[in-house]
C-alpha positions as CSV (number, residue, x, y, z in Angstrom):
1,X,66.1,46.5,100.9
2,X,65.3,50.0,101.7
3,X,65.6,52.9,99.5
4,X,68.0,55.3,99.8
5,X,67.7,59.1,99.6
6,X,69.0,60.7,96.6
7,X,72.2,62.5,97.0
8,X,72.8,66.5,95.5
9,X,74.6,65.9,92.6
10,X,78.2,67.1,92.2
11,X,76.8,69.7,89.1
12,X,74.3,71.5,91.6
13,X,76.5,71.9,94.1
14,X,79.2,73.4,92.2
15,X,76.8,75.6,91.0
16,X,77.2,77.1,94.4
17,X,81.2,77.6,94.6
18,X,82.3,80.6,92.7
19,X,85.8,82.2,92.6
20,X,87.6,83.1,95.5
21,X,90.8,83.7,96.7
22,X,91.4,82.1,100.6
23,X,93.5,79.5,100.7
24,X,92.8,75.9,102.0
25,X,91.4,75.9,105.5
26,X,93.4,74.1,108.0
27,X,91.6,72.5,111.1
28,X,92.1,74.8,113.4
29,X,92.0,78.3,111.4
30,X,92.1,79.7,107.8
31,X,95.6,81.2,106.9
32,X,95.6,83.6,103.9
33,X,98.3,85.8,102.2
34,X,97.4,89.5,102.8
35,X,96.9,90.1,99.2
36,X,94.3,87.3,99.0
37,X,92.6,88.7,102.6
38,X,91.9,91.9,100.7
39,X,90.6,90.3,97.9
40,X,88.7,87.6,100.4
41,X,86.9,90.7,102.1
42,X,85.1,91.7,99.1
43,X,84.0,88.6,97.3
44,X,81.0,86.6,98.0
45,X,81.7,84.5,101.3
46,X,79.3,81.4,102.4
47,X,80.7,79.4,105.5
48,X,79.7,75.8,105.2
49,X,80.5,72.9,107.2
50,X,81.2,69.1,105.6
51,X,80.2,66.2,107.9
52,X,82.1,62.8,106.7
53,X,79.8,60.4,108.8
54,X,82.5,57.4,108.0
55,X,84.7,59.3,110.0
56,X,82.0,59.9,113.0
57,X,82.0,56.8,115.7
58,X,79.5,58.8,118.2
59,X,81.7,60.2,120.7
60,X,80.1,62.9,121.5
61,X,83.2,65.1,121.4
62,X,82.0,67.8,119.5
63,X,78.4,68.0,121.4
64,X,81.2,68.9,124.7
65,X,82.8,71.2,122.8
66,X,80.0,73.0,122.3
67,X,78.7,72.6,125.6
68,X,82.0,74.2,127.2
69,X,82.5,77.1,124.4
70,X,78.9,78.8,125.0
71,X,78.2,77.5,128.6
72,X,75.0,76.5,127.2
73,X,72.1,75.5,129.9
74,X,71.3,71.7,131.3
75,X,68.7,70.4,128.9
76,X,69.3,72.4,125.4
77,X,71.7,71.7,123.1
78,X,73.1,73.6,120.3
79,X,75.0,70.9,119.0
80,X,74.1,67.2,119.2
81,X,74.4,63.8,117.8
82,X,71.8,61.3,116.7
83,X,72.0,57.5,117.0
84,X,70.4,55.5,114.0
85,X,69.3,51.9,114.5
86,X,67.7,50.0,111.9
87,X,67.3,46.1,110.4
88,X,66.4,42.9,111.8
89,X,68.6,40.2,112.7
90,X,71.3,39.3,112.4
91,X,71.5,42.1,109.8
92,X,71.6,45.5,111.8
93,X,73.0,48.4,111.6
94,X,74.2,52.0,113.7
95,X,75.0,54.7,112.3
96,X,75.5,58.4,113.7
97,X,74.4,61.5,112.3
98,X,75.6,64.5,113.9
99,X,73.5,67.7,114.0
100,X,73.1,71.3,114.5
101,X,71.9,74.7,112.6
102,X,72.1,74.6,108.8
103,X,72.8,78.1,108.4
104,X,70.5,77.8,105.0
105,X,71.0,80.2,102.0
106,X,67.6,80.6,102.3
107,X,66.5,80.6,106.0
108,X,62.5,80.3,106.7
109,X,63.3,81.3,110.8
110,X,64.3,84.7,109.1
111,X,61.3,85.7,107.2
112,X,58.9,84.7,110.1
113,X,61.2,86.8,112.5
114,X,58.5,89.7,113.6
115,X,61.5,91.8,115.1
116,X,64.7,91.0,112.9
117,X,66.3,89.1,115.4
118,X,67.1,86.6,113.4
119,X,69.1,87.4,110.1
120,X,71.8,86.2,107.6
121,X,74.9,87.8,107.9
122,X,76.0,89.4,104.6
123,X,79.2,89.1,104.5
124,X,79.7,85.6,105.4
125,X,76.3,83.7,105.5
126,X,76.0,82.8,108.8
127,X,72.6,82.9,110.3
128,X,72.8,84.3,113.8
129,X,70.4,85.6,116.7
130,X,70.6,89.1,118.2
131,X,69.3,88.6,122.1
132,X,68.6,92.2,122.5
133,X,66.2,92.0,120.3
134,X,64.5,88.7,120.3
135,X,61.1,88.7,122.2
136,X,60.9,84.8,122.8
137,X,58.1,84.5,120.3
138,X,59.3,81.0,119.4
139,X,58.0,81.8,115.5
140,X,61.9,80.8,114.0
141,X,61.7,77.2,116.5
142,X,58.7,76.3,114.8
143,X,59.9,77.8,111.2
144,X,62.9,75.8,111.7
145,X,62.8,72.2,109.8
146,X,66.0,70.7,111.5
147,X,64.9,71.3,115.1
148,X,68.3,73.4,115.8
149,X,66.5,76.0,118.2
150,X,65.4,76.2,121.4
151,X,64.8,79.3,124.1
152,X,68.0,79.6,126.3
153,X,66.4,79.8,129.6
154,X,68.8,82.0,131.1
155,X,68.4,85.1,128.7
156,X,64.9,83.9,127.5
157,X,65.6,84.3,123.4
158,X,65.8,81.7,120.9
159,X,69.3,80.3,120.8
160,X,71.6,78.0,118.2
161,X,74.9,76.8,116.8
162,X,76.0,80.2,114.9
163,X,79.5,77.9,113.5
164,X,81.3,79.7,116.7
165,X,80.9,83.3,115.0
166,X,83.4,85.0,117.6
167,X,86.2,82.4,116.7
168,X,85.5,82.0,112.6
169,X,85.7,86.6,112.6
170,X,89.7,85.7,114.4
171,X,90.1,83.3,112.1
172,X,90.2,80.5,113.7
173,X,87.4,76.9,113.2
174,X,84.4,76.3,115.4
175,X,85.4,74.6,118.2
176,X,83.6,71.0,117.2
177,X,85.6,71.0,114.1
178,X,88.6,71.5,116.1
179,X,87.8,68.8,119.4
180,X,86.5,66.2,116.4
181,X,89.6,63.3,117.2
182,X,88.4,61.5,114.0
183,X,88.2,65.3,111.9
184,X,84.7,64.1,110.3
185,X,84.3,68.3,110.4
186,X,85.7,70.3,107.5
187,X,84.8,74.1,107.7
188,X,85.2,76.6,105.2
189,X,84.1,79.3,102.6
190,X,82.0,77.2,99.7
191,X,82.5,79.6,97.3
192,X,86.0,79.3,97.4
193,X,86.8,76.5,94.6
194,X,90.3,76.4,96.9
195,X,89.1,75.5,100.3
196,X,88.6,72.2,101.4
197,X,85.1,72.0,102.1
198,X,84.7,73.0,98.0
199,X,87.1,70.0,97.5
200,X,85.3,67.3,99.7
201,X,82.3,68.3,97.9
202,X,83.3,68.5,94.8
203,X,84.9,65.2,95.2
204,X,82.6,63.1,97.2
205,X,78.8,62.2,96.6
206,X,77.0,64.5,99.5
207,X,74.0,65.1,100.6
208,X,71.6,67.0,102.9
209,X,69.1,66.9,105.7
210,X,65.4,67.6,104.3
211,X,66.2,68.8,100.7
212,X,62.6,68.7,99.9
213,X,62.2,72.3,102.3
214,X,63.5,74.1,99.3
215,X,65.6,75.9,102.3
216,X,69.6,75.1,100.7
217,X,71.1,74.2,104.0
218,X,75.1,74.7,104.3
219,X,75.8,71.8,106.0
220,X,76.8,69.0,103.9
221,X,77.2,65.2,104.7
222,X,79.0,62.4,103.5
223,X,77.5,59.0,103.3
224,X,75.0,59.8,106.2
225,X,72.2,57.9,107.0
226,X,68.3,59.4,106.3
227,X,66.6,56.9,107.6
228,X,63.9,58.9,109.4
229,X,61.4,56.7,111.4
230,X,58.2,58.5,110.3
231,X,59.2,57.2,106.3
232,X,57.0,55.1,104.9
233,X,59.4,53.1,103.1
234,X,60.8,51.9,106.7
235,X,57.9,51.0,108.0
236,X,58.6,47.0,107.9
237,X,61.8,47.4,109.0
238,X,63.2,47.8,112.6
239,X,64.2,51.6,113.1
240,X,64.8,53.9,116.2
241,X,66.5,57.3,115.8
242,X,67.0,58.1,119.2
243,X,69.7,61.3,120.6
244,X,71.3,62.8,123.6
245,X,68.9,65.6,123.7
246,X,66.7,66.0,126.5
247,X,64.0,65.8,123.3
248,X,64.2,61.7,122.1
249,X,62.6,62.0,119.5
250,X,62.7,64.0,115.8
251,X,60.2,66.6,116.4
Protein backbone atom coordinates (compact mmCIF):
# COMPACT_ATOMS: atom_id res chain seq x y z
CA UNK A 1 0.00 0.00 0.00
CA UNK A 2 1.48 3.31 -0.94
CA UNK A 3 1.48 6.37 1.01
CA UNK A 4 -0.39 9.11 0.28
CA UNK A 5 0.52 12.76 0.27
CA UNK A 6 -0.85 14.79 3.02
CA UNK A 7 -3.58 17.09 2.09
CA UNK A 8 -3.71 21.25 3.26
CA UNK A 9 -5.85 21.11 6.01
CA UNK A 10 -9.24 22.95 5.87
CA UNK A 11 -7.74 25.55 8.98
CA UNK A 12 -4.73 26.65 6.72
CA UNK A 13 -6.62 27.21 3.89
CA UNK A 14 -9.16 29.29 5.36
CA UNK A 15 -6.60 31.16 6.73
CA UNK A 16 -6.32 32.46 3.20
CA UNK A 17 -10.12 33.60 2.52
CA UNK A 18 -10.93 36.79 4.11
CA UNK A 19 -14.05 38.94 3.65
CA UNK A 20 -15.39 39.93 0.52
CA UNK A 21 -18.29 40.96 -1.15
CA UNK A 22 -18.70 39.18 -4.91
CA UNK A 23 -21.25 36.95 -5.18
CA UNK A 24 -21.00 33.18 -6.15
CA UNK A 25 -19.22 32.66 -9.39
CA UNK A 26 -21.22 31.00 -12.02
CA UNK A 27 -19.47 28.89 -14.75
CA UNK A 28 -19.31 31.02 -17.25
CA UNK A 29 -18.79 34.59 -15.47
CA UNK A 30 -19.05 36.35 -11.98
CA UNK A 31 -22.29 38.47 -11.64
CA UNK A 32 -22.20 41.02 -8.85
CA UNK A 33 -24.71 43.80 -7.59
CA UNK A 34 -23.14 47.22 -8.33
CA UNK A 35 -22.92 48.04 -4.68
CA UNK A 36 -20.90 44.83 -4.09
CA UNK A 37 -18.59 45.72 -7.51
CA UNK A 38 -17.51 48.89 -5.68
CA UNK A 39 -16.90 47.30 -2.66
CA UNK A 40 -15.18 44.11 -4.80
CA UNK A 41 -12.71 46.80 -6.48
CA UNK A 42 -11.08 47.74 -3.30
CA UNK A 43 -10.78 44.60 -1.20
CA UNK A 44 -8.04 42.15 -1.37
CA UNK A 45 -8.71 39.86 -4.60
CA UNK A 46 -6.80 36.41 -5.20
CA UNK A 47 -8.22 34.38 -8.32
CA UNK A 48 -7.79 30.69 -7.73
CA UNK A 49 -8.88 27.75 -9.64
CA UNK A 50 -10.42 24.34 -7.85
CA UNK A 51 -9.66 21.15 -9.89
CA UNK A 52 -12.20 18.20 -8.64
CA UNK A 53 -10.12 15.22 -10.37
CA UNK A 54 -13.41 12.79 -9.68
CA UNK A 55 -15.00 14.91 -12.04
CA UNK A 56 -11.89 14.80 -14.78
CA UNK A 57 -12.18 11.48 -17.21
CA UNK A 58 -9.17 12.83 -19.57
CA UNK A 59 -10.72 14.39 -22.38
CA UNK A 60 -8.64 16.77 -23.13
CA UNK A 61 -11.33 19.41 -23.51
CA UNK A 62 -9.93 22.07 -21.64
CA UNK A 63 -6.16 21.48 -23.17
CA UNK A 64 -8.36 22.53 -26.82
CA UNK A 65 -9.72 25.26 -25.28
CA UNK A 66 -6.80 26.60 -24.56
CA UNK A 67 -5.16 25.76 -27.65
CA UNK A 68 -7.94 27.71 -29.68
CA UNK A 69 -8.31 30.82 -27.17
CA UNK A 70 -4.44 31.93 -27.42
CA UNK A 71 -3.59 30.24 -30.84
CA UNK A 72 -0.74 28.88 -29.04
CA UNK A 73 2.24 27.13 -31.26
CA UNK A 74 2.54 23.17 -32.29
CA UNK A 75 4.59 21.71 -29.53
CA UNK A 76 3.93 24.07 -26.26
CA UNK A 77 1.26 23.96 -24.19
CA UNK A 78 -0.14 26.28 -21.80
CA UNK A 79 -2.55 23.99 -20.47
CA UNK A 80 -2.33 20.18 -20.36
CA UNK A 81 -3.30 16.99 -18.78
CA UNK A 82 -1.31 14.18 -17.24
CA UNK A 83 -2.14 10.52 -17.31
CA UNK A 84 -1.20 8.51 -14.10
CA UNK A 85 -0.75 4.75 -14.17
CA UNK A 86 0.21 2.80 -11.33
CA UNK A 87 -0.22 -0.91 -9.51
CA UNK A 88 0.33 -4.37 -10.62
CA UNK A 89 -2.22 -6.71 -11.59
CA UNK A 90 -5.08 -7.18 -11.54
CA UNK A 91 -5.00 -4.17 -9.25
CA UNK A 92 -4.31 -0.96 -11.43
CA UNK A 93 -5.23 2.17 -11.54
CA UNK A 94 -5.59 5.73 -13.96
CA UNK A 95 -6.05 8.63 -12.84
CA UNK A 96 -5.78 12.26 -14.52
CA UNK A 97 -4.26 15.14 -13.26
CA UNK A 98 -4.82 18.24 -15.18
CA UNK A 99 -2.21 20.97 -15.15
CA UNK A 100 -1.14 24.49 -15.86
CA UNK A 101 0.38 27.79 -14.03
CA UNK A 102 -0.21 27.99 -10.30
CA UNK A 103 -0.37 31.62 -10.24
CA UNK A 104 1.53 31.20 -6.51
CA UNK A 105 1.06 33.85 -3.75
CA UNK A 106 4.56 33.73 -3.64
CA UNK A 107 5.96 33.17 -7.27
CA UNK A 108 9.93 32.23 -7.47
CA UNK A 109 9.75 32.96 -11.63
CA UNK A 110 9.17 36.66 -10.25
CA UNK A 111 12.07 37.30 -8.07
CA UNK A 112 14.61 35.69 -10.63
CA UNK A 113 12.95 37.92 -13.45
CA UNK A 114 16.14 40.23 -14.35
CA UNK A 115 13.75 42.68 -16.36
CA UNK A 116 10.30 42.54 -14.49
CA UNK A 117 8.61 40.74 -16.99
CA UNK A 118 7.25 38.59 -14.99
CA UNK A 119 5.07 40.02 -12.01
CA UNK A 120 1.87 39.42 -9.79
CA UNK A 121 -0.83 41.54 -10.61
CA UNK A 122 -1.99 43.54 -7.55
CA UNK A 123 -5.23 43.71 -7.78
CA UNK A 124 -6.19 40.28 -8.49
CA UNK A 125 -3.15 37.92 -8.10
CA UNK A 126 -2.67 36.71 -11.28
CA UNK A 127 0.83 36.13 -12.31
CA UNK A 128 1.29 37.25 -15.94
CA UNK A 129 4.21 37.90 -18.62
CA UNK A 130 4.75 41.29 -20.38
CA UNK A 131 6.34 40.28 -23.96
CA UNK A 132 7.65 43.66 -24.56
CA UNK A 133 9.77 43.23 -22.05
CA UNK A 134 10.83 39.66 -21.60
CA UNK A 135 14.40 38.96 -23.07
CA UNK A 136 14.03 35.04 -23.43
CA UNK A 137 16.43 34.55 -20.62
CA UNK A 138 14.52 31.31 -19.64
CA UNK A 139 15.52 32.22 -15.67
CA UNK A 140 11.40 32.00 -14.65
CA UNK A 141 11.24 28.26 -16.87
CA UNK A 142 13.87 26.96 -14.70
CA UNK A 143 12.56 28.93 -11.42
CA UNK A 144 9.32 27.49 -12.16
CA UNK A 145 8.60 24.06 -10.03
CA UNK A 146 5.42 22.94 -11.99
CA UNK A 147 6.98 23.04 -15.42
CA UNK A 148 4.09 25.57 -16.73
CA UNK A 149 6.50 27.75 -18.99
CA UNK A 150 7.94 27.46 -22.09
CA UNK A 151 9.41 30.20 -24.87
CA UNK A 152 6.60 30.86 -27.45
CA UNK A 153 8.50 30.45 -30.53
CA UNK A 154 6.66 32.94 -32.48
CA UNK A 155 7.36 36.07 -30.22
CA UNK A 156 10.47 34.49 -28.50
CA UNK A 157 9.41 35.32 -24.60
CA UNK A 158 8.46 32.94 -21.93
CA UNK A 159 4.81 32.16 -22.22
CA UNK A 160 1.87 30.50 -19.77
CA UNK A 161 -1.71 29.92 -18.73
CA UNK A 162 -2.43 33.60 -17.16
CA UNK A 163 -6.36 32.00 -16.02
CA UNK A 164 -7.54 33.82 -19.50
CA UNK A 165 -6.71 37.48 -18.01
CA UNK A 166 -8.60 39.32 -21.06
CA UNK A 167 -11.84 37.32 -20.27
CA UNK A 168 -11.67 37.14 -16.17
CA UNK A 169 -11.07 41.71 -16.40
CA UNK A 170 -14.94 41.29 -18.64
CA UNK A 171 -16.00 39.21 -16.23
CA UNK A 172 -16.44 36.32 -17.65
CA UNK A 173 -14.37 32.41 -16.60
CA UNK A 174 -11.28 31.14 -18.45
CA UNK A 175 -12.25 29.38 -21.24
CA UNK A 176 -11.15 25.59 -19.81
CA UNK A 177 -13.48 26.19 -16.93
CA UNK A 178 -16.15 27.02 -19.35
CA UNK A 179 -15.42 23.96 -22.34
CA UNK A 180 -14.95 21.44 -19.02
CA UNK A 181 -18.35 18.99 -19.99
CA UNK A 182 -17.84 17.34 -16.56
CA UNK A 183 -17.21 21.24 -14.72
CA UNK A 184 -14.15 19.58 -12.69
CA UNK A 185 -13.06 23.62 -13.00
CA UNK A 186 -14.41 26.04 -10.38
CA UNK A 187 -12.83 29.58 -10.71
CA UNK A 188 -13.08 32.39 -8.39
CA UNK A 189 -11.82 35.09 -5.89
CA UNK A 190 -10.50 32.85 -2.58
CA UNK A 191 -10.84 35.52 -0.45
CA UNK A 192 -14.26 35.74 -1.00
CA UNK A 193 -15.81 33.36 1.85
CA UNK A 194 -19.00 33.63 -0.75
CA UNK A 195 -17.60 32.29 -3.97
CA UNK A 196 -17.57 28.92 -4.76
CA UNK A 197 -14.16 28.05 -5.04
CA UNK A 198 -14.02 29.32 -1.05
CA UNK A 199 -16.90 26.83 -0.66
CA UNK A 200 -15.42 23.68 -2.38
CA UNK A 201 -12.45 24.32 -0.38
CA UNK A 202 -13.70 24.89 2.62
CA UNK A 203 -15.85 21.88 2.22
CA UNK A 204 -13.68 19.26 0.66
CA UNK A 205 -10.19 17.87 1.75
CA UNK A 206 -7.77 19.55 -1.05
CA UNK A 207 -4.56 19.62 -1.77
CA UNK A 208 -1.65 20.89 -3.88
CA UNK A 209 1.06 20.20 -6.42
CA UNK A 210 4.69 20.42 -4.65
CA UNK A 211 3.66 21.95 -1.19
CA UNK A 212 7.17 21.41 0.06
CA UNK A 213 8.40 24.69 -2.53
CA UNK A 214 7.10 26.87 0.17
CA UNK A 215 5.65 28.74 -3.14
CA UNK A 216 1.43 28.78 -2.01
CA UNK A 217 0.16 27.81 -5.35
CA UNK A 218 -3.62 28.95 -6.18
CA UNK A 219 -4.67 26.04 -7.76
CA UNK A 220 -6.25 23.59 -5.68
CA UNK A 221 -7.26 19.93 -6.30
CA UNK A 222 -9.57 17.55 -5.12
CA UNK A 223 -8.75 13.92 -4.51
CA UNK A 224 -5.88 14.15 -7.12
CA UNK A 225 -3.30 11.75 -7.46
CA UNK A 226 0.64 12.67 -6.40
CA UNK A 227 2.03 9.83 -7.39
CA UNK A 228 5.19 11.19 -8.94
CA UNK A 229 7.56 8.46 -10.46
CA UNK A 230 10.82 9.77 -9.15
CA UNK A 231 9.21 9.01 -5.17
CA UNK A 232 10.87 6.69 -3.46
CA UNK A 233 7.95 5.24 -1.82
CA UNK A 234 6.77 3.97 -5.48
CA UNK A 235 9.61 2.58 -6.32
CA UNK A 236 8.20 -1.30 -6.04
CA UNK A 237 5.27 -0.44 -7.61
CA UNK A 238 4.35 -0.09 -11.35
CA UNK A 239 4.06 3.76 -12.17
CA UNK A 240 4.21 5.87 -15.51
CA UNK A 241 3.13 9.45 -15.52
CA UNK A 242 3.10 10.13 -18.94
CA UNK A 243 1.19 13.60 -20.87
CA UNK A 244 0.17 15.09 -24.15
CA UNK A 245 2.98 17.38 -24.13
CA UNK A 246 5.54 17.21 -26.65
CA UNK A 247 7.85 16.82 -23.17
CA UNK A 248 6.78 12.94 -21.77
CA UNK A 249 8.16 13.22 -18.98
CA UNK A 250 7.91 15.44 -15.49
CA UNK A 251 10.94 17.54 -15.89
Amino acid sequence: MTKSRPTISRRDVMKKIGAGAVATAAASAFPVSAKAAKKHRHSNVQYAMVIDTRRCTGCHACSVACKAEFDVPLGVTRSWVEYIEKGDFPNVTRNFLPRLCNHCSHPPCVDVCPTGATYKRKGDGIVVIDPDICIGCKYCLLACPYDARFINPVTGSADKCDFCLHRVKEGVAPSCVNTCPGRARVFGDINDPESEVSKMIASNPVSVLRQEMGTVPNVYYIAADHSDEHDRIHRDQYLRVTTHRRQQKRR
